[in-house]
N, C-alpha and C positions, 0 to 999 in steps of 0.2 A: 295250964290254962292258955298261955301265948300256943300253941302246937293247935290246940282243939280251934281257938280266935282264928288263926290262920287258916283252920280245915273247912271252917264254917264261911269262910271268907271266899274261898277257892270252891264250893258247893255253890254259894250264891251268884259268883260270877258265870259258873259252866251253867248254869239255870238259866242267866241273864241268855247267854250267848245261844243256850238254844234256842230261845224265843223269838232272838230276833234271828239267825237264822232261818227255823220255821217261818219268819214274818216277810225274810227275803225270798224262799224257795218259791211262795205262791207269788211274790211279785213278779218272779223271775217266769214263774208257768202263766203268766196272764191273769191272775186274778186282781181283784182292783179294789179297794175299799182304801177311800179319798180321805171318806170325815171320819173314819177310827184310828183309833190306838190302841193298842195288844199292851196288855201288861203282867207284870206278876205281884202278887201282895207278899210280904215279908212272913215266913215262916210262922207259925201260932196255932192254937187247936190241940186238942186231943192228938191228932196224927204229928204235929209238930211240921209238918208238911206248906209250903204255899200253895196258894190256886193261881189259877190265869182268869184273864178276864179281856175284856173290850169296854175302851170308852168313847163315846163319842168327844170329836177335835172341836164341833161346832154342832149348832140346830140343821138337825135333820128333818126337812119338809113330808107333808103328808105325803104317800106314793111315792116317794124318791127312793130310787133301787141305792142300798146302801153298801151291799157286799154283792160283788160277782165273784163266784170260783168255778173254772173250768173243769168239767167230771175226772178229767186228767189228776185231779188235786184232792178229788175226796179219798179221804182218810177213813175206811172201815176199819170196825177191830181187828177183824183178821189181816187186814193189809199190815194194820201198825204194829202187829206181833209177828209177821212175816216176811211183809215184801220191800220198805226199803228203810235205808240205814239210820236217816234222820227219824222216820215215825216210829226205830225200835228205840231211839235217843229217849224221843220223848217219854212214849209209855211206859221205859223202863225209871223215867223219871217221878213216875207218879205211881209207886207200888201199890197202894190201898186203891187206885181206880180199879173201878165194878163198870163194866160196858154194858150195858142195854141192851 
């Protein structure tokens, strides 16, 4: 039970760490979102899997632009099953994702 505590401990962290990686790559390419925060919710569900998600930091006003991402940074499926290292991180992080 300590061996699986520790596995499960060591999954949660490299999860943590891609997130916020992913959260620093688009800082780093210019994209900008002031009043969010990226997160992930704690394992549960049928998949036994987490989600990600976005919350807002503070009141976001009518018309206020609240995410900029440079075309540089969009992530298609095909990109994220191909072309670079961190987008196959993540997809391969979420094995039951269905793309659109």
């Amino acid at each position: 039970m300590v061996a699986q505590d520790s596995d499960n401990r060591t999954q949660i962290e490299e999860a943590d760490r891609l997130l916020k990686d992913f959260e620093c790559w688009l800082i780093d390419n210019g994209s900008e979102f002031p009043k969010l925060r990226f997160f992930r919710t704690p394992a549960s569900g049928d998949t036994g899997g987490s989600e990600r998600g976005v919350f807002c930091k503070t009141i976001i006003n009518p018309k206020e632009i609240i995410l900029r991402v440079p075309l540089q940074c969009i992530i298609t499926s095909d990109i994220a099953r191909s072309e670079t290292p961190l987008a196959r991180k993540l997809w391969a992080s979420t094995p039951n994702f269905e793309a659109a």
